[in-house]
The first five atom37 places (N, CA, C, CB, O) and aatype in JSON, in Angstrom:
{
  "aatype": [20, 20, 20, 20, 20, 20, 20, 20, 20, 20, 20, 20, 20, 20, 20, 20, 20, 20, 20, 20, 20, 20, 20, 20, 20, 20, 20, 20, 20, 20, 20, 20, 20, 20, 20, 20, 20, 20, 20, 20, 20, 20, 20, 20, 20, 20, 20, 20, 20, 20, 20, 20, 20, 20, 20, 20, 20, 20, 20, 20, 20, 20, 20, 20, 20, 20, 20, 20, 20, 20, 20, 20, 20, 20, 20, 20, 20, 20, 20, 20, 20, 20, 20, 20, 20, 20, 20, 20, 20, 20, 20, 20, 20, 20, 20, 20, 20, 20, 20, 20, 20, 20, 20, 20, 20, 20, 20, 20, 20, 20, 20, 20, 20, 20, 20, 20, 20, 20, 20, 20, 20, 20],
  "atom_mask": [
    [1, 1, 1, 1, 1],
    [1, 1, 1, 1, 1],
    [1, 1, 1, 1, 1],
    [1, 1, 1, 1, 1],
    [1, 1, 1, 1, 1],
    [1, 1, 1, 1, 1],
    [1, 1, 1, 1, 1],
    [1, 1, 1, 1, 1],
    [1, 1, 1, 1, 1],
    [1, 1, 1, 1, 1],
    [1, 1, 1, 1, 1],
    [1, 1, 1, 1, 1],
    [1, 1, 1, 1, 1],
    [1, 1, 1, 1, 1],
    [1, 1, 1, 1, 1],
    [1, 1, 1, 1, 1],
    [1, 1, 1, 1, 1],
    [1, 1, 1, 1, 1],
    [1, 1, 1, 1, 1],
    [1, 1, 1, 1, 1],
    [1, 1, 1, 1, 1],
    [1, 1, 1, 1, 1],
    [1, 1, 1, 1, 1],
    [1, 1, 1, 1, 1],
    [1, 1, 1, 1, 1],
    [1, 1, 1, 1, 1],
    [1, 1, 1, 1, 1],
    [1, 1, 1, 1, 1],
    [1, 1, 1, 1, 1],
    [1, 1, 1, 1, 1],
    [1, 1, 1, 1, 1],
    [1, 1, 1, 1, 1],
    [1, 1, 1, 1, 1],
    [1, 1, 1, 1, 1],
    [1, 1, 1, 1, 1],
    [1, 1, 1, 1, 1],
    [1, 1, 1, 1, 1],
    [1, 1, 1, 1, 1],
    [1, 1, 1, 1, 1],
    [1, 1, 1, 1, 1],
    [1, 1, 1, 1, 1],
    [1, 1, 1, 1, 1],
    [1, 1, 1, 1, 1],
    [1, 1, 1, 1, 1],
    [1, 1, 1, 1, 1],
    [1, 1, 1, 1, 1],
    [1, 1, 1, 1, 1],
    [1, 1, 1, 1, 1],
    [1, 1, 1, 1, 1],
    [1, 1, 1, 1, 1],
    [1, 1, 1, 1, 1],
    [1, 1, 1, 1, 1],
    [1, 1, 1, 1, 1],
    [1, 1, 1, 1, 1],
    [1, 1, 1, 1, 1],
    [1, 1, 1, 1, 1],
    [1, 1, 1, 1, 1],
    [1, 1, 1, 1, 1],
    [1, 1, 1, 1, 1],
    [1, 1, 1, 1, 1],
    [1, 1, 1, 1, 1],
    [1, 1, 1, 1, 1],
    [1, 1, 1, 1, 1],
    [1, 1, 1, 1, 1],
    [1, 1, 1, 1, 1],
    [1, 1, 1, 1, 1],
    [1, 1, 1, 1, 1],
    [1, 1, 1, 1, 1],
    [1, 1, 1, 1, 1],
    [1, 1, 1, 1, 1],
    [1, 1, 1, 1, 1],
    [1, 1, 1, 1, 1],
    [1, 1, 1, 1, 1],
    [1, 1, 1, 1, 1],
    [1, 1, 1, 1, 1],
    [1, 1, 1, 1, 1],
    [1, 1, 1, 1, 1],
    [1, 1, 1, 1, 1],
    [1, 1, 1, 1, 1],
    [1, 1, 1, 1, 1],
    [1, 1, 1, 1, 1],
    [1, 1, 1, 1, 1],
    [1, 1, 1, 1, 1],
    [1, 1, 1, 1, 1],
    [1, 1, 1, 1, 1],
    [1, 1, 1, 1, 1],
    [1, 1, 1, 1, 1],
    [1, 1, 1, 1, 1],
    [1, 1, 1, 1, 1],
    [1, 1, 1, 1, 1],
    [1, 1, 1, 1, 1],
    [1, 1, 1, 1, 1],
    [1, 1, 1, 1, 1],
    [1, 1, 1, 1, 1],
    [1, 1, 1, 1, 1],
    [1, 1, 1, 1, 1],
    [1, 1, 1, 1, 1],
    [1, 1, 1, 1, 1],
    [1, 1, 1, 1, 1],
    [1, 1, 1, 1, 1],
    [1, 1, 1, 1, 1],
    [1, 1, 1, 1, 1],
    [1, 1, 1, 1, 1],
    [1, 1, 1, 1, 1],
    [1, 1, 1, 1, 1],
    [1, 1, 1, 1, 1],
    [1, 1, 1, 1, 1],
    [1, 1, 1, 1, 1],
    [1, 1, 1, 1, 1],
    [1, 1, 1, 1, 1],
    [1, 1, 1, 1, 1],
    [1, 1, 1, 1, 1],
    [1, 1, 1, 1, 1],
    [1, 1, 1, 1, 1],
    [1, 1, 1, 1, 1],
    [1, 1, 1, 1, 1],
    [1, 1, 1, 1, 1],
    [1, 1, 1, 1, 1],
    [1, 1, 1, 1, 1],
    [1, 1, 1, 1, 1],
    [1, 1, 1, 1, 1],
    [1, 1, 1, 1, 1]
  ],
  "atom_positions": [
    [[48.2, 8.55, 33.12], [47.97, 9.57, 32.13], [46.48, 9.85, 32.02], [48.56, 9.14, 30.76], [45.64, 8.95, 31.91]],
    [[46.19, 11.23, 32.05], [44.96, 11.6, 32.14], [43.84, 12.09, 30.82], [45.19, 12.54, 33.0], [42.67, 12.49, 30.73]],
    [[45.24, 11.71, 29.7], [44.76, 12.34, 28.59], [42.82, 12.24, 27.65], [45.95, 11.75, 27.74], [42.15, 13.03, 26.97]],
    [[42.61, 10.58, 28.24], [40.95, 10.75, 28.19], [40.21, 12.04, 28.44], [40.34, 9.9, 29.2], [39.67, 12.52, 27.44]],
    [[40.08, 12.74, 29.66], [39.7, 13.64, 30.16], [39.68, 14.79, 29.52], [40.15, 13.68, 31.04], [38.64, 15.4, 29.26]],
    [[41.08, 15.27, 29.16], [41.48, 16.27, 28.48], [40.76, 16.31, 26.86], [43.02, 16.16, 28.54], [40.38, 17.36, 26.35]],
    [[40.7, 15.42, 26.42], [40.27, 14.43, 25.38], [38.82, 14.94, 25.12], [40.35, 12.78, 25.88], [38.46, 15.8, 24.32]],
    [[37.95, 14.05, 26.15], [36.59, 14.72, 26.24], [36.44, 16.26, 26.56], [35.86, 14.02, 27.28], [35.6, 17.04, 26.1]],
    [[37.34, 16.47, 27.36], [36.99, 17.96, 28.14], [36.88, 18.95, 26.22], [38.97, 18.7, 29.73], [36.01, 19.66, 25.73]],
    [[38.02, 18.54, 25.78], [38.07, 19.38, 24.16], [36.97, 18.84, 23.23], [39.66, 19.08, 23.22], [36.65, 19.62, 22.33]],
    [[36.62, 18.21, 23.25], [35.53, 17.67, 22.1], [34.8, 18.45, 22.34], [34.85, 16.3, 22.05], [34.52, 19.3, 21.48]],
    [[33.94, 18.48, 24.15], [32.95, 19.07, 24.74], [32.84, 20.36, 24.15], [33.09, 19.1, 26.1], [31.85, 20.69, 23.49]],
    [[34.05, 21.27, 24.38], [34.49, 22.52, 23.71], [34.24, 22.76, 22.72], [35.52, 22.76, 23.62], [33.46, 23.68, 22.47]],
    [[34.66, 22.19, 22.0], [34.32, 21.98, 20.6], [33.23, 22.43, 19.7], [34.23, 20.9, 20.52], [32.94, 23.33, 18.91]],
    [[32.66, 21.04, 20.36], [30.74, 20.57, 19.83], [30.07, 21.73, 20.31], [29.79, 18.93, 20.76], [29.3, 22.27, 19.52]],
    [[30.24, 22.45, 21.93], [29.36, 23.74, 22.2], [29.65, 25.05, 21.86], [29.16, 23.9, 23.42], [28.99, 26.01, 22.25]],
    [[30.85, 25.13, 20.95], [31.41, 26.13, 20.21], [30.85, 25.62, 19.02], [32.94, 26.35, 20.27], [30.58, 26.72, 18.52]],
    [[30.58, 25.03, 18.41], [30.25, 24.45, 17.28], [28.8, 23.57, 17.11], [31.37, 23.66, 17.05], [28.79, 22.41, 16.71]],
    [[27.81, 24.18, 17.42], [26.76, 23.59, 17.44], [26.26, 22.76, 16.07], [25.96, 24.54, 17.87], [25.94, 21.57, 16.03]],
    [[26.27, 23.78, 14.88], [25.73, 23.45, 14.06], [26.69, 22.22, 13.67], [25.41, 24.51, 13.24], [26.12, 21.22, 14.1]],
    [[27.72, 21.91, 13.14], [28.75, 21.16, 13.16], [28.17, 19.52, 13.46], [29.75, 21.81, 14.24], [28.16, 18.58, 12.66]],
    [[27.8, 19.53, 14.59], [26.79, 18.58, 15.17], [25.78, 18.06, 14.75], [26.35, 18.92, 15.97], [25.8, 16.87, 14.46]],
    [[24.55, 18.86, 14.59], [23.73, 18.61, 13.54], [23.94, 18.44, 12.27], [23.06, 19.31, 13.52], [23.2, 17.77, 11.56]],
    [[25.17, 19.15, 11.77], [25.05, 18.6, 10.39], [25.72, 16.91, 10.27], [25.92, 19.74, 9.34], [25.3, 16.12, 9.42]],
    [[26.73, 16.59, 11.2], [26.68, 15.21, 11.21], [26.15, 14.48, 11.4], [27.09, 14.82, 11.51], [26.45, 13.38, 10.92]],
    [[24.85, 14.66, 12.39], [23.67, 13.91, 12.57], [22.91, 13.51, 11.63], [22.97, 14.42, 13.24], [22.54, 12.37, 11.34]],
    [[22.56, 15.1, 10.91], [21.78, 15.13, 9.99], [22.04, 13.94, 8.82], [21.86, 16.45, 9.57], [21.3, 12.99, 8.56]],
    [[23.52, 14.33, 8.11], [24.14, 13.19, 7.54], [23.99, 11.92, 7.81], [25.18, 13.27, 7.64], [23.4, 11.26, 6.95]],
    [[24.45, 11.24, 9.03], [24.2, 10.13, 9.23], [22.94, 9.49, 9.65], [24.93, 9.93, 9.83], [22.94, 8.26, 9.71]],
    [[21.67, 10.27, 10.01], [20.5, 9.62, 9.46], [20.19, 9.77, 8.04], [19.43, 10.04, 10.13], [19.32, 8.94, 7.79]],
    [[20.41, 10.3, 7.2], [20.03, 10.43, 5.94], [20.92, 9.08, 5.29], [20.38, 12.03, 5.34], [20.38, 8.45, 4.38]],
    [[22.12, 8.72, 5.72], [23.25, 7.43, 5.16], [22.06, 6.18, 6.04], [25.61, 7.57, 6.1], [21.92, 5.14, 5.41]],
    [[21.4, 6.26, 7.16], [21.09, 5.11, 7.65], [19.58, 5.07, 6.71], [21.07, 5.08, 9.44], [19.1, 4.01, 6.3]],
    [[19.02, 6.35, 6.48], [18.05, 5.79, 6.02], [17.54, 5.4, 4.54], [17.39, 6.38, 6.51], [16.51, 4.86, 4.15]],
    [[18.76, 5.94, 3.8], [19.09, 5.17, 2.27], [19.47, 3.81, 2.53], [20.41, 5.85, 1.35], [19.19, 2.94, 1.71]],
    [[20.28, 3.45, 3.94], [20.26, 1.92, 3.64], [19.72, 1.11, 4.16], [21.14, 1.4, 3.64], [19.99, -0.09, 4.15]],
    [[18.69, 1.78, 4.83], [17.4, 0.76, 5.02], [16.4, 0.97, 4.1], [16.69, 0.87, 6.38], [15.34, 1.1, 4.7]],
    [[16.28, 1.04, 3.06], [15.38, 1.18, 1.41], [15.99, 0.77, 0.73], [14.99, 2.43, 0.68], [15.34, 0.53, -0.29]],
    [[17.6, 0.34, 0.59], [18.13, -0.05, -0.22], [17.21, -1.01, -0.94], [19.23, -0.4, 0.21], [17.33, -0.96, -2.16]],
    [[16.44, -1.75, -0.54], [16.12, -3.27, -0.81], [14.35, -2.66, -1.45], [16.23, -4.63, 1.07], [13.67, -3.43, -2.12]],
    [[13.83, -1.21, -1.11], [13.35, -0.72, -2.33], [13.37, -0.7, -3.36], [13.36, -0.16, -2.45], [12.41, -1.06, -4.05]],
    [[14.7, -0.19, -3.91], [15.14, -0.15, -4.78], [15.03, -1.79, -5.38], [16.3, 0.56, -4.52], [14.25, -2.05, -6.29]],
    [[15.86, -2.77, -4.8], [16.17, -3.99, -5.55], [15.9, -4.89, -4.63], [17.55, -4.16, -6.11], [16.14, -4.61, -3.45]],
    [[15.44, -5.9, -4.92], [15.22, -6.71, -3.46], [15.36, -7.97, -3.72], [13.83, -6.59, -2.73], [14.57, -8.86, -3.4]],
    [[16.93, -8.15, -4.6], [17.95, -9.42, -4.45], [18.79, -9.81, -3.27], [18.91, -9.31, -5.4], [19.55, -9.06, -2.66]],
    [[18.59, -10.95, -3.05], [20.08, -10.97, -1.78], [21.56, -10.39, -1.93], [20.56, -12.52, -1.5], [22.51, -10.27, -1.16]],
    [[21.33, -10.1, -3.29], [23.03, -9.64, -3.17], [23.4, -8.2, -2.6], [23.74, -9.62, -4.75], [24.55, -7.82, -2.35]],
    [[22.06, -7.35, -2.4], [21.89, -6.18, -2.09], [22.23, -5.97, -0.49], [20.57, -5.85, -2.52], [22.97, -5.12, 0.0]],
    [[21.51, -6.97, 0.15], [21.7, -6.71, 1.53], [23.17, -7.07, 2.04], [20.64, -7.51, 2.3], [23.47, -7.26, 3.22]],
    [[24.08, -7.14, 0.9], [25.65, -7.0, 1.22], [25.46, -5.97, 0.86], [26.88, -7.79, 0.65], [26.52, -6.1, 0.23]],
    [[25.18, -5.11, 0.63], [25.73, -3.46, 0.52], [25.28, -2.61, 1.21], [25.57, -2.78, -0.62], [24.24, -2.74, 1.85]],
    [[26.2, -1.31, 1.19], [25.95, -0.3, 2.11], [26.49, 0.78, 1.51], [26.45, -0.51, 3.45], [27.53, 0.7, 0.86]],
    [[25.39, 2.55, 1.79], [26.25, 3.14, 1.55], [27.11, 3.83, 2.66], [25.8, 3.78, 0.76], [26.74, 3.69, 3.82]],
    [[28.14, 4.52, 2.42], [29.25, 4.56, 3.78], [29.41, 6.42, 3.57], [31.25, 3.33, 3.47], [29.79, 7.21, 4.43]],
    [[29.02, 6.7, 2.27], [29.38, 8.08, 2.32], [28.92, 8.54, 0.68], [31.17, 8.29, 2.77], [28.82, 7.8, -0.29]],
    [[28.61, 10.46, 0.78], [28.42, 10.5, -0.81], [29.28, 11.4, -0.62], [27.01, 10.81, -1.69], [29.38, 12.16, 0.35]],
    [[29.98, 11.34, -1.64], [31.26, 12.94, -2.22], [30.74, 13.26, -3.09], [32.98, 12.84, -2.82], [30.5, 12.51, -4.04]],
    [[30.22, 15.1, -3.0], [30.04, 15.76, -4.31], [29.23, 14.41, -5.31], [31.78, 16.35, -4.97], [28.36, 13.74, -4.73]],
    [[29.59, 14.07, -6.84], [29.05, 13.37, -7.4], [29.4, 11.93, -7.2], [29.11, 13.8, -8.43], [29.19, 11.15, -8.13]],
    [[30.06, 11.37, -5.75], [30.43, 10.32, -5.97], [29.71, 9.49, -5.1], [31.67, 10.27, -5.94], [30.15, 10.06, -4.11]],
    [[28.84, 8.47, -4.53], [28.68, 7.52, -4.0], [29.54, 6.44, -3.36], [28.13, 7.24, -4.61], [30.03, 5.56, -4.07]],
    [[29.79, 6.49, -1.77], [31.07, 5.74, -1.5], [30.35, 4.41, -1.14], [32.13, 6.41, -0.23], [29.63, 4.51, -0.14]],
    [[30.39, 2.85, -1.91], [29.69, 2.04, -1.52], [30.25, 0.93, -0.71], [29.13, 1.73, -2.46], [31.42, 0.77, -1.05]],
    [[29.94, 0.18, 0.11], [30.78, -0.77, 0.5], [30.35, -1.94, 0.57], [31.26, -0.54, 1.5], [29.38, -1.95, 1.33]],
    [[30.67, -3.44, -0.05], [30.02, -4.45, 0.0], [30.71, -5.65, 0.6], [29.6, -4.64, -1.17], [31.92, -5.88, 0.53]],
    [[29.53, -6.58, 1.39], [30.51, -7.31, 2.0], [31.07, -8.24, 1.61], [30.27, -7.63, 2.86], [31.44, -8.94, 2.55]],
    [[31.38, -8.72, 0.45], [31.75, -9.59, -0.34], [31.95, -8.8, -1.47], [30.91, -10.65, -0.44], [31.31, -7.8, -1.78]],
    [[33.06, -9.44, -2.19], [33.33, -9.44, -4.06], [32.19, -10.05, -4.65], [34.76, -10.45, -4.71], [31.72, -9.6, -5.7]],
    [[31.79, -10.87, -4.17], [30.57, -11.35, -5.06], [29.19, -10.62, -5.66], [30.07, -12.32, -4.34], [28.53, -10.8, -6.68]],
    [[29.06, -9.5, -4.27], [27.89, -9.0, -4.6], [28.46, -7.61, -5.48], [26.92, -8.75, -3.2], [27.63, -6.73, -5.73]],
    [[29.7, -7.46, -5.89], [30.11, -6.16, -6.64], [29.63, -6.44, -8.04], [31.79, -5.81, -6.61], [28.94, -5.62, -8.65]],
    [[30.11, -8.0, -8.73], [29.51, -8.71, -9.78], [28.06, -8.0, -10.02], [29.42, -10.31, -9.4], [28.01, -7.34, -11.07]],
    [[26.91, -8.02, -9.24], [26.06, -7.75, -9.94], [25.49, -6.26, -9.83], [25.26, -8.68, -9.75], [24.55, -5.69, -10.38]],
    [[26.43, -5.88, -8.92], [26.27, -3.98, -8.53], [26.93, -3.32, -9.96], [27.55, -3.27, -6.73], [26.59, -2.16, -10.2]],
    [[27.96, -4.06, -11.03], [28.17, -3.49, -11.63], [27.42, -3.37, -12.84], [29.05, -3.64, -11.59], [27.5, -2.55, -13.75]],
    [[26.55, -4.54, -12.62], [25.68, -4.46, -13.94], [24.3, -3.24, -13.57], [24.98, -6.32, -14.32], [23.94, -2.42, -14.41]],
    [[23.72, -3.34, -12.26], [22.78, -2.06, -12.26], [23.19, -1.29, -11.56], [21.49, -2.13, -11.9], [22.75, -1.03, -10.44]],
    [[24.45, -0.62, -12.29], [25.29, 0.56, -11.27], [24.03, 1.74, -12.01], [27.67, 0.97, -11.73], [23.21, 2.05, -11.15]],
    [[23.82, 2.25, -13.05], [22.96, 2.9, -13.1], [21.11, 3.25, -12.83], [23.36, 2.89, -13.79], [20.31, 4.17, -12.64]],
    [[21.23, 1.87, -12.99], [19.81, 1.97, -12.14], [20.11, 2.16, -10.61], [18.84, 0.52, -12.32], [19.05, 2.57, -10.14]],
    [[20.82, 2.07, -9.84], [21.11, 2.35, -8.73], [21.19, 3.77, -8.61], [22.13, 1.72, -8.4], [20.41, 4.36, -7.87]],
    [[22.36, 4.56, -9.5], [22.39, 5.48, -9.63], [20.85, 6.59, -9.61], [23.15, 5.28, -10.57], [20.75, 7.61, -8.93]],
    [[19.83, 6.07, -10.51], [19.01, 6.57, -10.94], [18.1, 6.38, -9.94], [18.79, 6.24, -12.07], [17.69, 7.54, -10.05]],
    [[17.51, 6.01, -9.19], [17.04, 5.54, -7.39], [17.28, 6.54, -6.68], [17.88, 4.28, -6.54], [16.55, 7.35, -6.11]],
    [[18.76, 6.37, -6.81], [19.26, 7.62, -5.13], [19.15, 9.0, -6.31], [21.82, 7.34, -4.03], [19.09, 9.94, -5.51]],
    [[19.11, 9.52, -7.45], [18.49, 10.71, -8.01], [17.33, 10.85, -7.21], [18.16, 10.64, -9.52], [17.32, 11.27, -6.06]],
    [[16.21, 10.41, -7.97], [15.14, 10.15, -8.06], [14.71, 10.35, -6.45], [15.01, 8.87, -8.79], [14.06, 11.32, -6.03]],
    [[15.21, 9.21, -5.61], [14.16, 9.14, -4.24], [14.73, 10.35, -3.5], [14.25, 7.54, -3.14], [14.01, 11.31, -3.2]],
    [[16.21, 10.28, -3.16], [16.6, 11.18, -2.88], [17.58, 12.4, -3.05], [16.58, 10.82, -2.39], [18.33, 13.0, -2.28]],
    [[17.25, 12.51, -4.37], [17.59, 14.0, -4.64], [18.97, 14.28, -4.58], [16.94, 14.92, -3.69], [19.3, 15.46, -4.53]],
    [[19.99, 13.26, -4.58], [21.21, 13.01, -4.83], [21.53, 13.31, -6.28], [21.47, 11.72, -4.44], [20.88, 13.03, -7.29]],
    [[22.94, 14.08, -6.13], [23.39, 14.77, -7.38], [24.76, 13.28, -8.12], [24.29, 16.78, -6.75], [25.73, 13.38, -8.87]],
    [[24.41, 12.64, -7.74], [25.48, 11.74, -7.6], [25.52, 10.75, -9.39], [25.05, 10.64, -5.96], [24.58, 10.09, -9.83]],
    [[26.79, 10.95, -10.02], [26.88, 10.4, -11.46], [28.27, 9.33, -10.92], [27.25, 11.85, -12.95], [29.11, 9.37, -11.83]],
    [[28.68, 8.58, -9.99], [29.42, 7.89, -9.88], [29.16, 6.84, -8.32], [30.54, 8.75, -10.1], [28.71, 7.13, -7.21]],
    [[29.64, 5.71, -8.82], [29.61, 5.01, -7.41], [31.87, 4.32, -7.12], [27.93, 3.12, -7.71], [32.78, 3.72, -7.69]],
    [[31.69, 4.67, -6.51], [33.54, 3.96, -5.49], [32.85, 2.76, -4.82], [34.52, 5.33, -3.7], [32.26, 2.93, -3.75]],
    [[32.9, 1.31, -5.54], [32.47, 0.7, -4.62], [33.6, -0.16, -3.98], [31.38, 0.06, -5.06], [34.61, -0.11, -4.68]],
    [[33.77, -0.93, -2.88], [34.75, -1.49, -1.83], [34.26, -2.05, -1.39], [35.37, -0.96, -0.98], [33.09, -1.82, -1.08]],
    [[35.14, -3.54, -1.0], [34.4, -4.55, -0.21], [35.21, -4.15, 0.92], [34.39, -6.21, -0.69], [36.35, -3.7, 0.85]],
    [[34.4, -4.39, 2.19], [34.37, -4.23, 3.4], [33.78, -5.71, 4.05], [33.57, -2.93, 3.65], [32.59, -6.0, 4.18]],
    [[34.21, -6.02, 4.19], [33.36, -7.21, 5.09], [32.97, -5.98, 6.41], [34.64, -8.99, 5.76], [33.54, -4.9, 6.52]],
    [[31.96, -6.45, 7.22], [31.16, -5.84, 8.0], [32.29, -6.77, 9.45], [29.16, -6.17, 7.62], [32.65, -7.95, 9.47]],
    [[32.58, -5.53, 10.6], [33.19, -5.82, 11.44], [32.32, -6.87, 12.57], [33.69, -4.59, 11.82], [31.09, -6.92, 12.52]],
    [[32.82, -7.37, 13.2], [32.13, -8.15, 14.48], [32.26, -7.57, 15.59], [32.6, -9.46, 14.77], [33.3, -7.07, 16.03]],
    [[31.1, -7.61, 16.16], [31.1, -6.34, 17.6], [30.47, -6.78, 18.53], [30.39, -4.86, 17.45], [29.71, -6.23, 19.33]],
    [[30.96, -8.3, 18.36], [30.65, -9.12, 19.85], [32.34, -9.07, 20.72], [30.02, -11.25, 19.42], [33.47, -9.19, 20.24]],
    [[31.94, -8.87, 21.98], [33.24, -8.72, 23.34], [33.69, -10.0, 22.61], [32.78, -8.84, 25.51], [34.57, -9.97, 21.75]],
    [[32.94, -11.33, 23.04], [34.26, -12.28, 22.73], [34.34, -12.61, 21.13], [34.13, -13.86, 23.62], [33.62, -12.26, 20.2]],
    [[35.52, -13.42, 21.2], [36.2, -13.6, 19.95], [36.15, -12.11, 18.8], [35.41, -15.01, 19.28], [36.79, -12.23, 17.75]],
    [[35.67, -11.25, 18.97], [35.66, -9.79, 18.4], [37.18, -9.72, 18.21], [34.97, -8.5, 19.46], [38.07, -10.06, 18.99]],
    [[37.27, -9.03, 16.64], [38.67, -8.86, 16.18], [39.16, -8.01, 17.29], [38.86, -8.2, 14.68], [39.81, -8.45, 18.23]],
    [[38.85, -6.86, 17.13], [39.36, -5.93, 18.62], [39.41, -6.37, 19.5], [38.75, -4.95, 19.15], [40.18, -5.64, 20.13]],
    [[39.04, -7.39, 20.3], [39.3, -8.12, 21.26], [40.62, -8.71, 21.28], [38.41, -8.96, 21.32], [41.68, -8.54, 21.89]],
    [[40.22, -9.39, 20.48], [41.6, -10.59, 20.02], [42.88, -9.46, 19.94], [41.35, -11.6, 18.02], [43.96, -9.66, 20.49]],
    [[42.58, -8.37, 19.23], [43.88, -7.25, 18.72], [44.08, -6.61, 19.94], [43.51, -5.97, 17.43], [45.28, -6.37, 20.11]],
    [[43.48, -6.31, 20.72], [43.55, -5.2, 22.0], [44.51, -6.59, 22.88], [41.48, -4.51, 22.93], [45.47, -6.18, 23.54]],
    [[44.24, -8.25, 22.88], [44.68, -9.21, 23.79], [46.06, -9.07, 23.5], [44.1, -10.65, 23.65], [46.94, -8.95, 24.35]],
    [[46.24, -9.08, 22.02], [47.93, -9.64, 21.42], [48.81, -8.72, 21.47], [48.12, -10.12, 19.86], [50.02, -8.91, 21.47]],
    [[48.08, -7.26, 21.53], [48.38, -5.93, 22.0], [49.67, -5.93, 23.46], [46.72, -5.26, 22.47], [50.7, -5.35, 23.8]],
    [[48.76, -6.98, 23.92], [49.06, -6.79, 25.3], [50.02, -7.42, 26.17], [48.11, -6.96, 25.83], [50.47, -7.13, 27.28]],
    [[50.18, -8.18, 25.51], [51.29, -9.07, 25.48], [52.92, -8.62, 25.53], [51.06, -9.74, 24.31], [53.8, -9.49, 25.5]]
  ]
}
């Protein structure tokens, strides 16, 4: 089955029918990488460098932390947080969604996808 091909061949299509489209996801996702490398501007506890932001909706902040533990103290300076991403960057944002995520492993071996793609296979 050749469907990869076909796959890329349409994206390709796509993206050069759709230029701007492109840039604006770029654009986005350096602006998400570079709020969370300042995060620790803002606050520069260890419990911080479990967090991340993953996305903003309209007024919402999508946060993700890698542990429950570090939500404990995100909820106490949810507004000073709030008041940061105003402030530095000009974010319209009056809410945070926060979620623990543990952060995936993206080493070949023992990598969950590894292991899942093996048992897959079976």
């Amino acid at each position: 089955m050749c469907s990869d091909r076909t796959d890329a061949r349409n994206l390709q299509q796509i993206l050069s029918q759709h230029p701007q489209t492109l840039g604006a996801v770029l654009e986005r996702a350096q602006r998400l990488a570079e709020i969370n490398q300042t995060l620790c501007d803002w606050c520069d506890e260890p419990w911080v460098r479990q967090l991340r932001i993953a996305n903003v909706r309209g007024d919402t902040v999508v946060l993700y932390a890698a542990s429950a533990a570090a939500l404990i103290p995100l909820r106490q300076h949810r507004r000073s947080l709030l008041t940061w991403l105003r402030t530095r960057y000009r974010l319209t944002c009056s809410r945070i969604d926060a979620k623990v995520r543990p952060p995936v492993c993206t080493d070949q071996v023992g990598s969950v996808s590894a292991r899942t793609r093996a048992a897959q296979a079976k």
